[in-house]
C-alpha positions in Angstrom: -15.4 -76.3 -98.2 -18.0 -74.9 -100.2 -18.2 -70.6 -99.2 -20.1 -68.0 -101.1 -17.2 -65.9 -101.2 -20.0 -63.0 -102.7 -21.3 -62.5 -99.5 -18.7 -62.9 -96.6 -17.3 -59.1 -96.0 -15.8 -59.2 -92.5 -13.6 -61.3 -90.5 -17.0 -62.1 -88.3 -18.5 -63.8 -91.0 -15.6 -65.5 -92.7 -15.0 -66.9 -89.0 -19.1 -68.1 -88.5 -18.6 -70.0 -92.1 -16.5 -72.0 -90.3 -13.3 -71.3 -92.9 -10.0 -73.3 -92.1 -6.6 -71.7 -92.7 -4.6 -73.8 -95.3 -1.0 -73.4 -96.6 -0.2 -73.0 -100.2 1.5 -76.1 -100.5 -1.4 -77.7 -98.7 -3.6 -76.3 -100.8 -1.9 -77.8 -104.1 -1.3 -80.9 -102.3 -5.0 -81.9 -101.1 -6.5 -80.4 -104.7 -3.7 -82.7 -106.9 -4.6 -85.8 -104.2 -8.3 -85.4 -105.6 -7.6 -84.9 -109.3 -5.6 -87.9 -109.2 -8.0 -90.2 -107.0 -10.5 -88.5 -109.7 -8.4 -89.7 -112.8 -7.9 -86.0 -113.6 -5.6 -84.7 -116.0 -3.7 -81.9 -114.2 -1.5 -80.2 -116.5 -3.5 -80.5 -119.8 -1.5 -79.3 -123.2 1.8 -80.7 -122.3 2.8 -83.4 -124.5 5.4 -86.1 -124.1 6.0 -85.8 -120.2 3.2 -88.3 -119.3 5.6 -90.8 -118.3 8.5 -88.8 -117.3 8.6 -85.1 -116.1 4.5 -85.1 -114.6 4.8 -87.6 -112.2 8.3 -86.1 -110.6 6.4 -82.8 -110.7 3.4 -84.2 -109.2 5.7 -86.6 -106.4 7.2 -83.0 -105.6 3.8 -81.6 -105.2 2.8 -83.8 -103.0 6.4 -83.9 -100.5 6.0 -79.9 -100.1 9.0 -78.9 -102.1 9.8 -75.7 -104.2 11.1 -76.9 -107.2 13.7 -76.6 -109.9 12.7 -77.2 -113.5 16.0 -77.8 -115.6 16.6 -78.1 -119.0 17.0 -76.7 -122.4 15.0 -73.7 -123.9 11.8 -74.7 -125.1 10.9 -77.5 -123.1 7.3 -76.3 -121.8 9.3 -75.3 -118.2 7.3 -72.0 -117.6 3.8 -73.6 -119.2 4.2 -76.1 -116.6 4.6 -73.9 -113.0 1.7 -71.1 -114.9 -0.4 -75.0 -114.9 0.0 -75.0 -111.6 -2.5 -72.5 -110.4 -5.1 -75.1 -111.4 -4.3 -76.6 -108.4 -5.2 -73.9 -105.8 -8.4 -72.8 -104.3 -10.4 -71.1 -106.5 -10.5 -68.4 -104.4 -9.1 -67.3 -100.8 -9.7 -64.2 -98.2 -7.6 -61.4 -97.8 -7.2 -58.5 -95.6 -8.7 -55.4 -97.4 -6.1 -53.1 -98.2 -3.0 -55.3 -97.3 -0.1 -55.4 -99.6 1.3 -58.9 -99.1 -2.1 -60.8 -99.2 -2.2 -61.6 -95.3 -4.5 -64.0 -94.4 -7.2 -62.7 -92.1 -7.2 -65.4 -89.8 -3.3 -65.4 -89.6 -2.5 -62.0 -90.3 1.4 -61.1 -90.6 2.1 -57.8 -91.7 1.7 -54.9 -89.3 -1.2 -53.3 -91.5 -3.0 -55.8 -90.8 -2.5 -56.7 -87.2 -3.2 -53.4 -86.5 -6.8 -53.0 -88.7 -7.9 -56.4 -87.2 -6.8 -54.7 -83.5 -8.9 -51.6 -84.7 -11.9 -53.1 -86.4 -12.1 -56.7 -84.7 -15.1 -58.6 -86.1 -16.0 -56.0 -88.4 -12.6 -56.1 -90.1 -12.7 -55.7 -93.9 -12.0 -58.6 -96.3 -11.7 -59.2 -100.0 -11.5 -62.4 -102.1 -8.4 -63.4 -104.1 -8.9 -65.5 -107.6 -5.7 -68.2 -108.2 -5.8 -66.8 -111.7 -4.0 -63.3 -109.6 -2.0 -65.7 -107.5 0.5 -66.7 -110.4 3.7 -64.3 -110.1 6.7 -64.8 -112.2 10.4 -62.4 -112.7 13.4 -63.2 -115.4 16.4 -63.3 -113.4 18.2 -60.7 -115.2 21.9 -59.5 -114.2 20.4 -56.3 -112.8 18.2 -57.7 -110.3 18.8 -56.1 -107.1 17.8 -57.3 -103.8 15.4 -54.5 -103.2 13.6 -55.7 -106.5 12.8 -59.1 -104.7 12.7 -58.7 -101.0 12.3 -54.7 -100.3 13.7 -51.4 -99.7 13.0 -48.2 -97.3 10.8 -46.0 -99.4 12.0 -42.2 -98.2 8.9 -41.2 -100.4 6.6 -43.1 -97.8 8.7 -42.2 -94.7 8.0 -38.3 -95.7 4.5 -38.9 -96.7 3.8 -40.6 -93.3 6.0 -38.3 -91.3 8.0 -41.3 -89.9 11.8 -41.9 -89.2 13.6 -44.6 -91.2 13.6 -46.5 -87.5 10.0 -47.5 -88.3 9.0 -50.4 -90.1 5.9 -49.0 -92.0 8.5 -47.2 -93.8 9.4 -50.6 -95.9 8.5 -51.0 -99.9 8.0 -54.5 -99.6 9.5 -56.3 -103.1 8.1 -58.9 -105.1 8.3 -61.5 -103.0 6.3 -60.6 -100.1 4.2 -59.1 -102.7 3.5 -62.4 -103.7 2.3 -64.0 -100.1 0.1 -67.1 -99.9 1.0 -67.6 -104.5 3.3 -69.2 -106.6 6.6 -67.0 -107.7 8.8 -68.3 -110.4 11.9 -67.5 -111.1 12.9 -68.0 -115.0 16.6 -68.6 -115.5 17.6 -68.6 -112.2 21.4 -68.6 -112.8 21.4 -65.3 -114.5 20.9 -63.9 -110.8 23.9 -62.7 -109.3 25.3 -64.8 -106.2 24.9 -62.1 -103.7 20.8 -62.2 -105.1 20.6 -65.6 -105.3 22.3 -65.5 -101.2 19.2 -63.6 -100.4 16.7 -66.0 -101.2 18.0 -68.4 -98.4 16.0 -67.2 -95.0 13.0 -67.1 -97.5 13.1 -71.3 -98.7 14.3 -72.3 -95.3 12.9 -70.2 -92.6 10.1 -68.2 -94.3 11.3 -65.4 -93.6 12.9 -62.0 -94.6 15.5 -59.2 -94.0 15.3 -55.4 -95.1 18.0 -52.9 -94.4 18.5 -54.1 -90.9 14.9 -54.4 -89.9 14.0 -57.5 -87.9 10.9 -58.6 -89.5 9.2 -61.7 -88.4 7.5 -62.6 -91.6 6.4 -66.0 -92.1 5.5 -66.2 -95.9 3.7 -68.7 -97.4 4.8 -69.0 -100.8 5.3 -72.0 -103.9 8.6 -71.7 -105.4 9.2 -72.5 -109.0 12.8 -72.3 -110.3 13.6 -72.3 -114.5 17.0 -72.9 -115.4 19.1 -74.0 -118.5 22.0 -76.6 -117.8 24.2 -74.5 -120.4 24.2 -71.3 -118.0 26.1 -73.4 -115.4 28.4 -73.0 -117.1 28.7 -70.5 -119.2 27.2 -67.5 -117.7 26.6 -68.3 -113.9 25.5 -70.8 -111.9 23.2 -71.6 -108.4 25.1 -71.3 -105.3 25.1 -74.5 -103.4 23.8 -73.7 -100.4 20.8 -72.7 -102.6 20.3 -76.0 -104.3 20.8 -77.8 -101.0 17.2 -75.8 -99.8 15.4 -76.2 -103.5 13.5 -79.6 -102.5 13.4 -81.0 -105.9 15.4 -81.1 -109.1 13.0 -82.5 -112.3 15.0 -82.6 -115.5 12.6 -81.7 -118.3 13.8 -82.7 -122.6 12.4 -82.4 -125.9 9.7 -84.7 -127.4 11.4 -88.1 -127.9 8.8 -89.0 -131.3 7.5 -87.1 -134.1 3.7 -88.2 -132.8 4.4 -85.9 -129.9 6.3 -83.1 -131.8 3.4 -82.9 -134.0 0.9 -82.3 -131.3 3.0 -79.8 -129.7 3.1 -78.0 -133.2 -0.5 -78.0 -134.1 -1.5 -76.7 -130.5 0.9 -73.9 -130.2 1.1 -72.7 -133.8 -0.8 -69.3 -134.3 -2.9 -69.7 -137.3 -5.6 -67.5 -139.2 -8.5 -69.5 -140.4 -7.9 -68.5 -144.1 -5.2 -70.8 -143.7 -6.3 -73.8 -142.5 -9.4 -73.6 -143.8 -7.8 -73.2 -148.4 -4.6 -75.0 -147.2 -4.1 -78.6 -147.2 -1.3 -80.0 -145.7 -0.3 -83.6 -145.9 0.9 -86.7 -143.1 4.6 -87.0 -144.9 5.0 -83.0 -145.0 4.0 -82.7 -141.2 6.2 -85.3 -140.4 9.0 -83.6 -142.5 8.1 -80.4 -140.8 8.9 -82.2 -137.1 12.5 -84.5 -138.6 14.1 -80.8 -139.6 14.3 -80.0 -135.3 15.1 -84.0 -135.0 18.2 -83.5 -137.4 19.1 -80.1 -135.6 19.2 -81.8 -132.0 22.0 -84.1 -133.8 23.7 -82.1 -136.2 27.6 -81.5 -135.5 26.9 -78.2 -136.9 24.7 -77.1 -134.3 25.4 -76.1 -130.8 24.1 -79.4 -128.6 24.3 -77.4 -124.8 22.2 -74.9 -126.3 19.1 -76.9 -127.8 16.9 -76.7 -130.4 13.9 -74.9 -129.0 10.0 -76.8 -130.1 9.6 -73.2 -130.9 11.4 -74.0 -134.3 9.0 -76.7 -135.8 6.2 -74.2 -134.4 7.1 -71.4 -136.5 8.5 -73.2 -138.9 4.8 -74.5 -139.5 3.7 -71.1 -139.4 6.2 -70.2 -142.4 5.7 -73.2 -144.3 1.8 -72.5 -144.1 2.3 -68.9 -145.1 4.6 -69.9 -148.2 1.8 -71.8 -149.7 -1.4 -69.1 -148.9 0.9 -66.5 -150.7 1.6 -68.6 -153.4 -1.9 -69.1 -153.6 -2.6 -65.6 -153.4 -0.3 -64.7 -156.4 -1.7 -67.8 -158.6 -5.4 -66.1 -157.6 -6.5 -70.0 -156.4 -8.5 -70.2 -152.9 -7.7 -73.8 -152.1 -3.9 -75.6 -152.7 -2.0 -78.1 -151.0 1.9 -77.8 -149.7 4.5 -78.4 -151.5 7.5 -79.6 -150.6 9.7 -76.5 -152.7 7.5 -74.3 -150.0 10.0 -75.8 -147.5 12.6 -73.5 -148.7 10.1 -70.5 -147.1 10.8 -72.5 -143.5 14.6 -71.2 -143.7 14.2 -67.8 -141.7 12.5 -69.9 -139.2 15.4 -72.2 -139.0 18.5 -70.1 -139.5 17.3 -67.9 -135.9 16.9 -70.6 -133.6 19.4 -72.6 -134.0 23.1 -71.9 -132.4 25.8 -72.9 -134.6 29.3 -74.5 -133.7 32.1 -72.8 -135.2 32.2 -75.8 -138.3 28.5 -74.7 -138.8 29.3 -71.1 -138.4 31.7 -71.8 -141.4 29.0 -73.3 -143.4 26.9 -70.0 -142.8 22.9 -70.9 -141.1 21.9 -70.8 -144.8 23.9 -73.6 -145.8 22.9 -75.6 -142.4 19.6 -74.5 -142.8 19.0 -76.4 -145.9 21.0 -79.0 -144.6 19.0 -80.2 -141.8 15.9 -80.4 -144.6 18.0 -82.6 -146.9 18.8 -84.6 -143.6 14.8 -84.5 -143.0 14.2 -85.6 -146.5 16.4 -88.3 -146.2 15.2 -89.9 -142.9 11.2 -89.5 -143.9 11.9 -90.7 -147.9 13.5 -94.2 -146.3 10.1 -94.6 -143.9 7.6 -94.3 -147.4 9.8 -95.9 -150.0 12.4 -98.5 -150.4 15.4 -98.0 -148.7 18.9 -96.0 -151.0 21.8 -98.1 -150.0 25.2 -96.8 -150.2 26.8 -99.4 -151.7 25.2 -101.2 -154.9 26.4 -103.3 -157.5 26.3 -101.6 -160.6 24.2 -104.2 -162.5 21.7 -104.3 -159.3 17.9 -103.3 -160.1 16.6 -101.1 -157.9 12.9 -99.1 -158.0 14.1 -96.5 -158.8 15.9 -97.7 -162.2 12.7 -96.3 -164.4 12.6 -93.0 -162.9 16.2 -92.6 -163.2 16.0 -93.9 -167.3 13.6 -91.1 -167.6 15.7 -88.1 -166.5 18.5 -89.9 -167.9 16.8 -90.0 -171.6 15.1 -86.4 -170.8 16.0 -83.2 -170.5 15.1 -83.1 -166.6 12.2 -81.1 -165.8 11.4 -77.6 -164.1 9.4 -76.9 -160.9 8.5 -73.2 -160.4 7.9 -72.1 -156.8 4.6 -69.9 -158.0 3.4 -72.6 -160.5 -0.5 -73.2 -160.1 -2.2 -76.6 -158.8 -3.0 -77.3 -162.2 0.6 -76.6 -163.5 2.5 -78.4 -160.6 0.3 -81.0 -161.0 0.8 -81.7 -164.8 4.5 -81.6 -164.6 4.6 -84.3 -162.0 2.2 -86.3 -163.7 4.4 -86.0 -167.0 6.8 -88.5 -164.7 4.8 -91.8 -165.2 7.4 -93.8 -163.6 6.8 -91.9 -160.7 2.9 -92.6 -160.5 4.0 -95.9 -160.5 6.5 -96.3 -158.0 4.0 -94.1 -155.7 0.9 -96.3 -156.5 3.1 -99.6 -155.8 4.9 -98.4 -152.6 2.0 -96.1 -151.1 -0.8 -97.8 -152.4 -3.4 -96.5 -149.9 -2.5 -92.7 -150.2 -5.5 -90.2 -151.8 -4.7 -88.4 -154.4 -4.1 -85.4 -152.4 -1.5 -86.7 -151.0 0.5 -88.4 -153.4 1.6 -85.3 -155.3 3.8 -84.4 -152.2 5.1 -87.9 -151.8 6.2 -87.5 -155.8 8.1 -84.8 -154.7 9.0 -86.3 -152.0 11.0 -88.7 -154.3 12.6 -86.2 -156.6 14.1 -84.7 -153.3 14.7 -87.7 -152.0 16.8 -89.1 -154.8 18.9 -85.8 -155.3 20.0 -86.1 -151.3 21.0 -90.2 -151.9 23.0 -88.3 -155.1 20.8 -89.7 -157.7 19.8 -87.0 -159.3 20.6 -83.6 -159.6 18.8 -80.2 -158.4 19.6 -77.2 -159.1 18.3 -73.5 -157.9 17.7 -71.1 -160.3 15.5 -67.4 -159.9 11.9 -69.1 -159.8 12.1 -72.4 -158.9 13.9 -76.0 -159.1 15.5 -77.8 -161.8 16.1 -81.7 -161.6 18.1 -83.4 -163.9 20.0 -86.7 -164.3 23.6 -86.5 -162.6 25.4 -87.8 -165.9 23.0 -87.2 -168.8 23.4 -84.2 -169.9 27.5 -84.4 -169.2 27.4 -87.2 -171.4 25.3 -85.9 -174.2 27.6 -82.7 -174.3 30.8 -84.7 -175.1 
């Protein structure tokens, strides 16, 4: 119903519009039945659920139920209940002055009941936007049942001269706070049992419990529940009876293609415009970027139950972006391309958001670190060029046979991490067998492109143990495995 919310002030004239009392969960369930008769996209930015987790969310929606978002960090579980405020009433009428949002029509809370008794008609009202209607707490250890539900205030009983048998004495928590919105609760294991024991009344019956007070209070609230399958077992878990009132359970998971990884990266990534405006940044490297978390989610050195977060790839993008501008910056160029030795400048990103076993912890995150981009390297080398079997006959041909003549005839070559363009460029170049295996292979890529892919090889060859590479203080050295053994003796 269409209401100029601007110019309705009283009860009187809220009532003369004609306005109709609706539930929250009404109110997201009629507005999501009319985006999706429209062919409305509802929760817009979240990739890779179109088929999966958005229409269990949008089925629980529409039955009514609080839900329970589980699954591993970083899996868009809090982006998805803050989406929800889309799908309330732009704005709704309040009783002026109340502190849990009561609905003048329906008022709950003695504040109100009383104003409206005083004032009738003329009582006071105010307008509430959904953008304020969005409240959210981390379940934390020390959350206390007073935080959520309330307390008696002795500050408010002395102020108002009123014993502690009186119910206007009552600090009302967050949730009654949060009347007529939507409250999540991130990690909700993390809550002690006795907290979590609290919330019951409140899903079932609507209703809460201070200090001994019989309060009638019929909230109308949208509960969204976060939690992480690994704190079930490891630091607490939901209390059954709790589950039993949480109407549904959606299981949410990581991007299941690079595609989608890649879109969630270039959204969420933080970038100045300095950046992407003087840095180019290939197809191949972007989908390099994206493999390293693909390896990570199944690596034995890394810690499965916990997950690898999207959060890596996003600042991992930010990183590898940053490597280049500052080489850039110290090679006084304004426009240069990533490389694929700027990878190496993604390890901080890696090495703190990843959980190691304890065979990874013996590696160190270092050595996992650069690992998981070999394994990357690997994978993405064998989707642009011919594939390395393990197992070869010695006398077999293989593309690679000219490159590996010319390292094996050479002294190898150098690649400096703060060479410039012109310099990085030469050096590859001076590899001709490597134009050619790019320009037969890849024969549509620009030229832009096809000095990564060159790398792209080099690395690719030294993790099928082709080549060598070695690290020294400013950059890479690659050399034939044997040559230079050879030569010596």
């Amino acid at each position: 119903m269409s209401i100029d919310y601007k110019k309705i002030k009283t009860l009187g004239a809220l009532k003369k519009a004609g306005y109709k009392v609706k539930s929250i969960r009404d109110e997201l369930r009629d507005n999501l039945r009319e985006k999706i008769a429209k062919g409305e996209e509802v929760f817009v930015g979240v990739w890779g659920y179109e088929n999966t987790v958005i229409p269990e969310l949008e089925r629980a929606i529409l039955s009514r139920h609080n839900i329970n978002l589980l699954g591993l960090r970083g899996q868009a579980k809090t982006r998805l209940a803050r989406l929800m405020i889309n799908l309330l009433d732009e704005w709704i009428p309040v009783v002026e002055g109340s502190e849990i949002n009561d609905d003048p029509l329906h008022p709950i809370s003695r504040y109100a009941i009383n104003l409206i008794a005083e004032k009738g008609e003329e009582t006071p009202i105010t307008w509430l936007h959904r953008e304020d209607r969005f409240y959210e707490k981390l379940a934390t250890p020390d959350v206390t049942v007073a935080d959520l539900i309330g307390d008696v205030d002795p500050i408010k009983a002395a102020n108002l001269k009123l014993s502690y048998a009186d119910d206007r004495v009552i600090h009302f928590g967050m949730i009654p706070r949060a009347n007529r919105c939507i409250f999540v609760i991130n990690e909700l294991p993390d809550l002690q049992a006795r907290i979590q024991v609290s919330l019951f009344n409140i899903l079932q019956e609507g209703d809460i419990q201070i200090r001994g007070f019989k309060l009638r209070l019929p909230l109308d609230l949208q509960f969204v529940f976060t939690a992480n399958p690994e704190d079930y077992t490891n630091r607490g878990s939901i209390v059954t009876p709790l589950k039993d009132r949480i109407g549904s359970q959606i299981l949410t998971h990581y991007p299941e293609d690079i595609e989608t990884a890649r879109k969630i990266t270039d959204q969420e990534a933080k970038l100045d415009h300095r950046q992407t405006e003087a840095i180019y940044i290939s197809d191949a490297a972007k989908d390099l970027l994206e493999q390293i978390s693909f390896e990570a989610r199944d690596s034995e050195y890394v810690d499965v139950k916990s997950g690898v977060s999207a959060r890596m790839s996003i600042t991992a993008f930010e990183n590898l972006l940053s490597t280049a501008e500052r080489r850039s910056l110290l090679s006084g160029e304004e426009i240069t391309a990533v490389r694929l030795s700027d990878f190496m400048g993604v390890i901080p990103a890696i090495t703190g958001k990843i959980e190691l076993v304890y065979e990874g912890e013996q590696e160190g995150a270092g050595g996992v670190a650069e690992s998981l981009l070999e394994s990357a390297v690997k994978t993405i080398f064998s989707t642009y060029f011919p594939e390395i079997n393990k197992l070869e006959r010695k006398d077999a041909e293989t593309p690679y046979d000219a490159i590996l003549s010319w390292f094996f005839d050479g002294e190898g070559f150098e690649l400096l991490d703060e060479a410039s363009d012109v310099y990085y460029k030469e050096q590859l170049d001076a590899i001709v067998p490597l134009e050619d295996l790019v320009r037969k292979h890849q024969p549509d890529t620009n030229k832009k492109d096809s000095y990564f892919l060159k790398e792209l090889v080099l690395w690719g060859l030294v993790a099928h143990k082709k080549l060598s590479k070695n690290r020294f203080v400013q950059g890479y050295q690659f050399k034939d495995l044997y040559g230079s053994f050879i030569r010596g003796l």
